[in-house]
C-alpha positions in Angstrom: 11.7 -103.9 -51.4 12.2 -101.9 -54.2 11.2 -102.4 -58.0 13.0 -102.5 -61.0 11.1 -98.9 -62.0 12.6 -97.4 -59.2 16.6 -98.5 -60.7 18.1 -95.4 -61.7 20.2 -95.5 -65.7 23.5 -97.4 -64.9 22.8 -98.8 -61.7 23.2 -102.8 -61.1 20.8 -104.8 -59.0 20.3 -108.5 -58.1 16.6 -110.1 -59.0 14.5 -111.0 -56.0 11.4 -112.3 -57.5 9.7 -112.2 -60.6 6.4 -114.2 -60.2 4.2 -110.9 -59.4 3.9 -110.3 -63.2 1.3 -112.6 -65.2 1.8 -116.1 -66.2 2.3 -115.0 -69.6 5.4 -112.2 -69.4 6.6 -114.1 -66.0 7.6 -117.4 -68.6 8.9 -114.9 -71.3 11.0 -113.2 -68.9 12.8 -115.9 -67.4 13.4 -117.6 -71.2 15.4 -114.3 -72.0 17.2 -114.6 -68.5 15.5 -112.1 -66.3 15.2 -114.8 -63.1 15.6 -114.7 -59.4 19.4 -114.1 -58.7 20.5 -112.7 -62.1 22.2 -109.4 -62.1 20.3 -106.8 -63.8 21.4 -103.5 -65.3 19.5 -100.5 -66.2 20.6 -99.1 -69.1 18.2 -95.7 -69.9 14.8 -94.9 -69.3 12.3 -92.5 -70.0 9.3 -89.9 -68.4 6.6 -92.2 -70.2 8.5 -94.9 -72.4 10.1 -98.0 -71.6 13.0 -99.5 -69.7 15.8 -100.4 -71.0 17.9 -102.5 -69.4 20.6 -105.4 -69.7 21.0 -109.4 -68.4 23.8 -111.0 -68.6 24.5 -110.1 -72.7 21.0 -109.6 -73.6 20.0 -106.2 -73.7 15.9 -105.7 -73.5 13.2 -102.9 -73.2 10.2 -103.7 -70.8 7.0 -101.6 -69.9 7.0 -99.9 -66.6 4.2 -101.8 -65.9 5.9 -105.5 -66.0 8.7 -103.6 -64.3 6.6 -103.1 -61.6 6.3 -106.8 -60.6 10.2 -107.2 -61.1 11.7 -106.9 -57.5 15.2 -106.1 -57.0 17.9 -105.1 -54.3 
């Protein structure tokens, strides 16, 4: 399964699970719409900064870190 670090810039993917990422950014994330079956969009990202990336009309950065417990297909 891949992650949503591994998304390359303009590619859309569907969310598979988010619950691998603490309590904490797992709750924040799904109030701004980053939830299982949401289409996700990566918008840019760079060598050591963060994601940036688009749900629905919300556009959002994220550390690769938390990106790391986002899975996608």
């Amino acid at each position: 399964m891949k992650t949503l670090n591994q998304i390359k810039p303009n590619e859309r993917v569907k969310i598979v699970s988010v619950c691998n990422c603490s309590d904490g950014v797992c709750n924040r994330l799904k109030c701004l719409g980053v939830d299982v079956g949401n289409e996700i969009e990566v918008i840019r990202k760079g060598w050591i900064g963060p994601i940036h990336f688009r749900v629905g009309m919300t556009e959002m950065f994220i550390r690769k870190k938390d990106a790391k417990c986002i899975e996608v297909e």
